[in-house]
C-alpha positions as CSV (number, residue, x, y, z in Angstrom):
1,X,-3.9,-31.0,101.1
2,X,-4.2,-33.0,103.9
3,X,-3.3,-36.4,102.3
4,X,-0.2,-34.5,100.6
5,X,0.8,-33.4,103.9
6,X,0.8,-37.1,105.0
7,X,3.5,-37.8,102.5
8,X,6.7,-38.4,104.2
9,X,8.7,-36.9,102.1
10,X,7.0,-33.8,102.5
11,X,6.5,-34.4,106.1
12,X,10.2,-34.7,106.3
13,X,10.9,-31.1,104.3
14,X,8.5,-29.3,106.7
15,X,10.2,-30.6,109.9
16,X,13.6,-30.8,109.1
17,X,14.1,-29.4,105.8
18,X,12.2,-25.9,105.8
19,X,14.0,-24.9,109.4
20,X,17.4,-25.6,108.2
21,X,17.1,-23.6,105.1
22,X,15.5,-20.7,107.5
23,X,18.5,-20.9,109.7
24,X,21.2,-20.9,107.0
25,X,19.5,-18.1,105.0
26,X,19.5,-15.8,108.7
27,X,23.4,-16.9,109.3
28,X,24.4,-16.4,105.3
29,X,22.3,-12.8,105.6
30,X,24.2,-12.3,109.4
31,X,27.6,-13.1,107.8
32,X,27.2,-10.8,104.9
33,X,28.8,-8.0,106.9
34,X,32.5,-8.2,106.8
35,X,32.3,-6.2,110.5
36,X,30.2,-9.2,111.9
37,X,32.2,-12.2,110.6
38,X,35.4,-10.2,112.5
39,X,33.3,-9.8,115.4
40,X,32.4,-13.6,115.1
41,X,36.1,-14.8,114.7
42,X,37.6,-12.5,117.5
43,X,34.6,-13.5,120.1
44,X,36.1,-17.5,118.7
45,X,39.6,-16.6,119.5
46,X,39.0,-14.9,123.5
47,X,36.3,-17.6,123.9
48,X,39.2,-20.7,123.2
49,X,41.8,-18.3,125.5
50,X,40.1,-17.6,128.2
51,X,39.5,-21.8,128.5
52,X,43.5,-22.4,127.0
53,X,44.9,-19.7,129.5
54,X,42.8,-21.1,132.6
55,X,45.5,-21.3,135.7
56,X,45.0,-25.5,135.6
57,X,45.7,-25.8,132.0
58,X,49.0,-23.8,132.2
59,X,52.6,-25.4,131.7
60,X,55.0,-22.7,134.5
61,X,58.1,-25.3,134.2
62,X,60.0,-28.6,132.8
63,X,61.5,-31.2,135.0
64,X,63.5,-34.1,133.4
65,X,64.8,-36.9,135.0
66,X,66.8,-40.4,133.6
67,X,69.4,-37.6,132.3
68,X,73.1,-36.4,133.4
69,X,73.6,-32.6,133.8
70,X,75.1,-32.5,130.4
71,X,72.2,-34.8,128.2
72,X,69.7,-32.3,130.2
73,X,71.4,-28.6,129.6
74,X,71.1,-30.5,125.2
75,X,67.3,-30.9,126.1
76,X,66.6,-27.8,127.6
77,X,68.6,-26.2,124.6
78,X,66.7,-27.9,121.8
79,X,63.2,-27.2,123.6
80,X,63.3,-23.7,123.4
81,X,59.8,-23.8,125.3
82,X,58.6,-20.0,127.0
83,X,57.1,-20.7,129.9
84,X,54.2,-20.6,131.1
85,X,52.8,-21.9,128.5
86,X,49.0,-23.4,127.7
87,X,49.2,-26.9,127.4
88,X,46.9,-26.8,124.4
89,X,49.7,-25.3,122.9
90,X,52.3,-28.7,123.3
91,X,52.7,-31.5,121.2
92,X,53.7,-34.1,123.5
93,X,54.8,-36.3,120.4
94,X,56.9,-33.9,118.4
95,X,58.8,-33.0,122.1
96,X,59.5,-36.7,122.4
97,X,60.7,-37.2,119.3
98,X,62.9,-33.9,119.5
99,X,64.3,-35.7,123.0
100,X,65.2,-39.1,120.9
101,X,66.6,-37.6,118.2
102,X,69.9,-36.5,120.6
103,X,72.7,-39.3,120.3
104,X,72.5,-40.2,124.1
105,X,68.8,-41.0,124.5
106,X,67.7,-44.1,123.9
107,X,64.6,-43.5,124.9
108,X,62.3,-40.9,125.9
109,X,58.7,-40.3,127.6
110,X,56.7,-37.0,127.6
111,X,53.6,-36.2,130.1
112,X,51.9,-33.0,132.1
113,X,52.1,-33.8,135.6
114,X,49.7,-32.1,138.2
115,X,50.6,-28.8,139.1
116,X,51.8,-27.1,135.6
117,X,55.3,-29.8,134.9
118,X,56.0,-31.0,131.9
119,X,57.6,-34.1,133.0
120,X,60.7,-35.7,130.6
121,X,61.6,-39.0,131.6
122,X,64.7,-40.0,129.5
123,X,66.5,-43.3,129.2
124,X,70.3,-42.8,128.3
125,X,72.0,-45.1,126.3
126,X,75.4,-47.0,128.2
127,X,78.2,-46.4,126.2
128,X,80.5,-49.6,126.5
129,X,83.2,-49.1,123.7
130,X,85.2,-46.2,122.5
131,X,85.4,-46.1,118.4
132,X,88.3,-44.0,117.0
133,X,87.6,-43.4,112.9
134,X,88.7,-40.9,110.4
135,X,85.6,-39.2,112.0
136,X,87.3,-38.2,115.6
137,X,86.5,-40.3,118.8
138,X,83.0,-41.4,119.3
139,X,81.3,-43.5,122.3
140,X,79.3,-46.6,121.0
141,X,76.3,-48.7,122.9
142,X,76.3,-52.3,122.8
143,X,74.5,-52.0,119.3
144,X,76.6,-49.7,117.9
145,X,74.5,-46.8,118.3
146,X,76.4,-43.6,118.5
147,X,76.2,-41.8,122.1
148,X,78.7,-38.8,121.8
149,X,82.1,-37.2,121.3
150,X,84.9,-36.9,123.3
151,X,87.6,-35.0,122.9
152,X,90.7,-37.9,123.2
153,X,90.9,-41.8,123.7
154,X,91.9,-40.8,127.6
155,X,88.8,-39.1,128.1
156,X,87.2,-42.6,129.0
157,X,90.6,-44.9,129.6
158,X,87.9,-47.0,131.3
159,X,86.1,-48.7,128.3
160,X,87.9,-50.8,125.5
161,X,88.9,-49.5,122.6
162,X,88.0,-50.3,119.1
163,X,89.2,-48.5,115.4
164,X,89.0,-49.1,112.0
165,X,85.9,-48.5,109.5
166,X,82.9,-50.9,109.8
167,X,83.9,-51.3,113.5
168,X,80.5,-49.6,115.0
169,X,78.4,-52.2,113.0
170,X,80.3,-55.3,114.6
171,X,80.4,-54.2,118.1
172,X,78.7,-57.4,119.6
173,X,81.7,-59.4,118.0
174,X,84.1,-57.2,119.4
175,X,82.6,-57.4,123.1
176,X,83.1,-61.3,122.6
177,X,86.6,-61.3,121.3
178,X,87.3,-58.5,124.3
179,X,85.4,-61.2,126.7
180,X,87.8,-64.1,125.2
181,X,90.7,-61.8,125.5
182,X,90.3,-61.0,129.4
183,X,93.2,-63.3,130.2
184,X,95.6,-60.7,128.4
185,X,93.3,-57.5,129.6
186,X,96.3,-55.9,131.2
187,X,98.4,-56.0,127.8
188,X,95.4,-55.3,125.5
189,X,95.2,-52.1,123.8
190,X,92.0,-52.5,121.4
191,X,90.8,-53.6,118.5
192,X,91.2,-52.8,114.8
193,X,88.6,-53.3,112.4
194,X,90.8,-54.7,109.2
195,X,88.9,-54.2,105.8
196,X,85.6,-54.0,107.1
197,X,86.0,-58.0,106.8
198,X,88.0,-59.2,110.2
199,X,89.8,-58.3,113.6
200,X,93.1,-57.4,115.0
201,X,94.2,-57.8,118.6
202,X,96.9,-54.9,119.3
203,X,98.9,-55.6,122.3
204,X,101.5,-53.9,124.4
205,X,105.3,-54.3,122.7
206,X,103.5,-53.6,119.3
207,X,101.9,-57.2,119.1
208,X,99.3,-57.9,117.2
209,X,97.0,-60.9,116.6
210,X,95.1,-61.3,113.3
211,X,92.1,-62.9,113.9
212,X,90.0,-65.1,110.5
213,X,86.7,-63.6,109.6
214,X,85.0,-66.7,111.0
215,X,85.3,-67.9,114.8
216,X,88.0,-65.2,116.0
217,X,86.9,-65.4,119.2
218,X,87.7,-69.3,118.9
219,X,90.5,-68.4,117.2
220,X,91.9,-65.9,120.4
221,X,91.4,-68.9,122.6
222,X,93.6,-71.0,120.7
223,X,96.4,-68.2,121.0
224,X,95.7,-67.6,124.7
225,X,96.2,-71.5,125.1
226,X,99.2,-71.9,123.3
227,X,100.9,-69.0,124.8
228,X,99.6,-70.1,128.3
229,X,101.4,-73.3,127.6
230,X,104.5,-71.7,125.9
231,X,105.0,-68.2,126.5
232,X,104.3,-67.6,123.5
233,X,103.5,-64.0,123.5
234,X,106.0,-63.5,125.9
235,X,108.8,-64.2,123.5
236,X,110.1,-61.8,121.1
237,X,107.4,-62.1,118.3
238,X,105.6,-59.4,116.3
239,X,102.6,-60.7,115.1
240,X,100.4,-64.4,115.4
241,X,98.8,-64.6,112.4
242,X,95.5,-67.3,112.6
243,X,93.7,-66.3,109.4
244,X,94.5,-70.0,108.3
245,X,93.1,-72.0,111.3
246,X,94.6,-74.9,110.1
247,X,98.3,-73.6,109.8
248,X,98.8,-70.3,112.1
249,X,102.2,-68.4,111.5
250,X,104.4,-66.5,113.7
251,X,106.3,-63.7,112.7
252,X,109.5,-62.6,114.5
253,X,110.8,-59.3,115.1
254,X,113.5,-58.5,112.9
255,X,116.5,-59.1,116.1
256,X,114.8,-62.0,116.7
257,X,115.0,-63.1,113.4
258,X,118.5,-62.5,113.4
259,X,119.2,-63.8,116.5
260,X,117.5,-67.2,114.8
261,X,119.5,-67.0,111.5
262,X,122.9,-66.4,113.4
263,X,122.4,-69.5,115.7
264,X,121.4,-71.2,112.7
265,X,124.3,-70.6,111.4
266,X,126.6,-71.8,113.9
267,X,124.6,-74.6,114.6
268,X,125.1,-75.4,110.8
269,X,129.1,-74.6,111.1
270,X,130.0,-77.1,114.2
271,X,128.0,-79.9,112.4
272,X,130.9,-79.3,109.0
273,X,133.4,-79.7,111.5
C-alpha cells in the first residue's frame, strides 16, 4: 500500500484529482435546484452593478471639441447616449467609428476624462473646392473626400468651383490648373470636368479654354503668355482650344467672325481694282 501510494500518478489523483471531483460533484449537486442557479445568476448580476454603477465609474456628460456647432449637434444626434451612463457599458471604438463615419470628420479620438466626460476630440476635414454634379452641390477636401451639402453655388462664393463627372477624383489637378490660372482669377468662373478625360477653363464673356489630358496646367501657362503678350483673351474670341499642343486654335464669336469675313472681303475687292 505504501509503495502504491508512492506512485506519482496516484500521488497526483489523491492531491489534485480526488478534491476536484469532490468539488464539482458538491457544485453539480448545489446547481441541481433551478431556485439556486437563479439565486446564483441574480447575486452575479447586483455583484457586477453595484462595482459598474460605483459614482467613479459613471459617464454624467459628453464634451466634444475640434467640431463647429453644426458637425457637433450631427454627433450628438448619432450618439444617442442616456446619461449617466456606466462606463463599462461604452465602446470607445464603435463611438469612434460612428464620429468618422459623418462626411466632415476626418478624424476622430474617443477617451473618459476624469470626472465622468466622455471626451470627443474631432478633426474636421477643410473643404477647398465646391463640386456641382447631377448629384446637387457638394464641398470637397483637397483629396476629394466629400465634406457636405449646401444648398447653392453662393453658399460658399469663397472657394473655386469645379463640375462635371469624375471631377472629385482629380481635385489635386484642378488645385494646380486653379494655382496656374491665378493671373486670370478675377475672370475665372471654374472648372468643368470634360468626359471624365480632361479640363475646361470657363471664363467671364462665356470663354472657355480646353485644356489636353496631359500638362494642362503647362498648357494654361502657354494661354496666359500669349494673351499677356497679345490680348488675346481680351479680344472677341469664344474659345482657345490647346488639345493639340503643337497647333492650338482659336475660335471667334460668330460677329467676330463676320466682322473677319466682311473685311476680308473688302480687302480682297480694292486689290481687283
Amino acid at each position: 500500500m505504501q509503495r502504491w501510494l508512492l506512485t506519482p500518478g496516484i500521488r497526483l489523483l489523491l492531491r489534485a484529482g480526488l478534491p476536484a471531483l469532490i468539488i464539482f460533484a458538491a457544485v453539480s449537486i448545489f446547481l441541481a435546484g433551478e431556485d439556486r442557479r437563479e439565486a446564483l445568476r441574480t447575486y452575479i448580476v447586483e455583484a457586477r452593478a453595484s462595482i459598474e454603477e460605483r459614482p467613479e465609474f459613471m459617464v454624467n456628460l459628453m464634451a466634444i471639441d475640434g467640431a463647429g456647432s453644426g458637425v457637433s449637434d450631427e454627433i450628438r444626434e448619432i450618439l444617442p447616449i442616456d446619461f449617466p451612463v456606466s462606463s463599462f457599458d461604452l465602446d470607445l471604438e464603435v463611438i469612434r467609428d460612428t464620429v468618422e463615419m459623418l462626411d466632415p470628420v476626418k478624424s476622430a479620438t474617443v477617451r473618459i476624462r476624469p470626472g465622468g466626460i466622455l471626451q470627443v476630440d474631432v478633426t474636421e476635414r477643410i473643404p477647398v473646392v465646391v463640386w456641382r454634379n447631377r448629384g446637387g452641390v457638394l464641398l470637397l477636401d483637397a483629396t476629394g473626400t466629400r465634406v457636405g451639402r449646401v444648398a447653392s453655388r453662393a453658399d460658399r462664393a469663397d472657394l473655386p468651383l469645379i463640375a462635371g463627372e469624375g471631377a472629385d477624383a482629380r481635385v489635386a489637378e484642378a488645385m494646380e490648373i486653379l494655382a496656374a490660372a491665378d493671373e486670370i482669377s478675377d475672370r475665372l468662373r471654374g472648372l468643368v470636368r470634360m468626359g471624365e478625360r480632361r479640363w475646361d477653363v470657363l471664363l467671364d464673356r462665356d470663354q472657355r479654354i480646353l485644356l489636353p489630358e496631359v500638362n494642362p496646367v503647362r498648357a494654361l501657362e502657354r494661354v496666359i503668355v500669349l494673351s499677356e503678350a497679345k490680348d488675346l483673351l481680351a479680344r472677341d474670341v469664344v474659345a482657345v482650344d490647346m488639345r493639340l499642343s503643337a497647333r492650338p486654335t482659336l475660335r471667334m464669336s460668330e460677329g467676330a467672325q463676320a466682322d473677319w469675313w466682311q473685311a476680308r472681303h473688302q480687302t480682297t475687292t480694292n486689290t481687283g481694282q
